[in-house]
C-alpha positions in Angstrom: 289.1 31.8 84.6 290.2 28.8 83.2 289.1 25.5 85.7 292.1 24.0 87.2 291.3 20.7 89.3 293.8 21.1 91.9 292.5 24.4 93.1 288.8 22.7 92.8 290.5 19.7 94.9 291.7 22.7 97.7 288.2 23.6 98.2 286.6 20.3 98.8 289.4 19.6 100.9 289.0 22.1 103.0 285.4 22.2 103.4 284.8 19.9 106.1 287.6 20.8 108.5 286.2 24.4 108.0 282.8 23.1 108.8 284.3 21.1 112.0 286.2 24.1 113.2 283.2 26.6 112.9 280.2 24.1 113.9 281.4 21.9 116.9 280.6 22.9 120.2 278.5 25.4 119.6 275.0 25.5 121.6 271.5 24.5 119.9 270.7 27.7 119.3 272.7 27.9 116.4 272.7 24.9 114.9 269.0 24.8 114.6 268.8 28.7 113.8 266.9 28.7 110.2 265.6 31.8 108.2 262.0 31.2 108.8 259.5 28.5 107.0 261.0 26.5 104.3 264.9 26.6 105.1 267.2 24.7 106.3 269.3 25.1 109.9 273.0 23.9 110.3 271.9 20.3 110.6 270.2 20.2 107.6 272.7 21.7 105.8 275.0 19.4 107.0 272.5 15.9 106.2 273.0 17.8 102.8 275.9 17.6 102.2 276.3 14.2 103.5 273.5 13.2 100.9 275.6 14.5 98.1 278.6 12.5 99.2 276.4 9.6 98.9 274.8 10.0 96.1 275.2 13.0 94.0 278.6 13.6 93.3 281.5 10.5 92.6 278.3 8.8 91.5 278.0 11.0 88.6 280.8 11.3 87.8 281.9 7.8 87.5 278.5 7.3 85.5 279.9 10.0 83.3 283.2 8.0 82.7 281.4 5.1 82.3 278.4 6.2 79.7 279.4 9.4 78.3 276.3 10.9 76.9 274.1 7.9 75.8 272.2 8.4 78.5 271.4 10.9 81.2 272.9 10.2 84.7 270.6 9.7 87.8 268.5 12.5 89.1 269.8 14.2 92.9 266.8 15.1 95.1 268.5 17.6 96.5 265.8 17.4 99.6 265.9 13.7 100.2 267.6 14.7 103.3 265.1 16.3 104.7 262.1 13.2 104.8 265.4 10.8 106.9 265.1 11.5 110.8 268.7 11.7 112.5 269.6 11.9 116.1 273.0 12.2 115.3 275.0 15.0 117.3 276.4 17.9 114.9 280.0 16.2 115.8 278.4 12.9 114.5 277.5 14.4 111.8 280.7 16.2 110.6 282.8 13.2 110.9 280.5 11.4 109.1 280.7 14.2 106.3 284.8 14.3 107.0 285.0 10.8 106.5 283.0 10.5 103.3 284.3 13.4 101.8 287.9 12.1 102.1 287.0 8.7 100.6 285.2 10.7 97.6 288.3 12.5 96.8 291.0 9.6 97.1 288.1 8.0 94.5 289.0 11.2 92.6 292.3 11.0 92.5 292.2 7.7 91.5 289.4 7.8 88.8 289.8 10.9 87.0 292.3 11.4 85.0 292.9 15.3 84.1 294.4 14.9 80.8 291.5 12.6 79.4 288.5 12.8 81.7 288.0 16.7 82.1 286.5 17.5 78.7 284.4 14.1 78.8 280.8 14.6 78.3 277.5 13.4 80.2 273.8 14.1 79.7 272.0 15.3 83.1 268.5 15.0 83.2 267.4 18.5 83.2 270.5 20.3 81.7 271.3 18.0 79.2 275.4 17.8 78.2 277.5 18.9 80.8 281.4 18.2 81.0 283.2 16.4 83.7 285.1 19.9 84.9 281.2 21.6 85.1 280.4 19.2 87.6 283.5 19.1 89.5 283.9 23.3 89.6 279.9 23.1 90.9 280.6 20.4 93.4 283.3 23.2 94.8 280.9 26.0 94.1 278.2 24.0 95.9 280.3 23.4 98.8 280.7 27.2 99.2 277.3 28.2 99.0 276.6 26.5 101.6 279.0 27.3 104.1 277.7 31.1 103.1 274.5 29.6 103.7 275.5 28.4 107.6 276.9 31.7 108.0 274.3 33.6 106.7 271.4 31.9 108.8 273.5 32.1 111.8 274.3 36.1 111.5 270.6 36.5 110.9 269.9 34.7 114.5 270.8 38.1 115.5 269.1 40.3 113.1 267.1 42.3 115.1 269.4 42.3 118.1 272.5 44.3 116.4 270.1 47.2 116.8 271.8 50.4 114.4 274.7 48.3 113.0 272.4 46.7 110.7 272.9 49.0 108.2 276.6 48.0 107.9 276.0 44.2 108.2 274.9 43.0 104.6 275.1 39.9 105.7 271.6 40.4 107.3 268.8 40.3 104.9 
């Protein structure tokens, strides 16, 4: 499959209105619902994703536009979330990911360029050179891991309690 950017664009779109529409209103339960010692529940999921708005994403790239390759881009702790204390509701927390997101992608559509910029190399600091449509198709592919990953913790809430239907539930490890 060759990348296109508008279908990547689709995806990130629609990421946080499919987050808002599954997510609010539901009880505690769920949203704090993890797979045992070392993972993450909806809310950190979500503080996630919010990190990467901030400082993972548009940051790269437009350190990609602006140094190429000569040297490698900022490291992402991809856990950083997790040491920040929030008392933010899950609705606080969505808009705040809505409202970054969109601001990211008008930055996009502004920035980037498909018929330069795509092909344009950047060094990352563990992976060495990467090209602009790499990180864009991850940032999509990231954003769909981990709405698998929401659903995925949330289905194994119930695990044990779907009794003989387990067997037809993949879902559940």
């Amino acid at each position: 499959m060759q990348f296109n950017l508008e279908e990547t664009i689709e995806i990130l779109e629609r990421t946080p209105q499919t987050l808002d529409c599954f997510l609010s209103g539901l009880s505690a339960g769920w949203l704090h619902c993890n797979e045992g010692a070392g993972t993450w529940n909806v809310h950190e999921v979500i503080d996630h994703l919010i990190e990467g708005e901030k400082n993972n994403w548009m940051p790269r790239l437009m350190f990609i536009l602006k140094e190429g390759e000569s040297k490698p881009f900022p490291s992402f702790d991809r856990y950083s979330h997790l040491n920040q204390v929030s008392e933010q509701t899950i609705a606080q927390k969505l808009l705040a990911f809505k409202m970054l997101r969109n601001q990211n992608l008008k930055a996009l559509k502004v920035q980037l360029d498909p018929g330069i910029h795509l092909e344009r190399t950047g060094s990352h600091p563990a992976f060495g050179v990467v090209k602009v449509k790499e990180l864009l198709a991850t940032w999509a592919v990231h954003d769909l891991t981990h709405i698998s990953q929401i659903v995925r913790v949330m289905a194994n809430r119930y695990g044990s309690d779907v009794g003989p239907w387990r067997e037809y539930l993949g879902i559940i490890k």
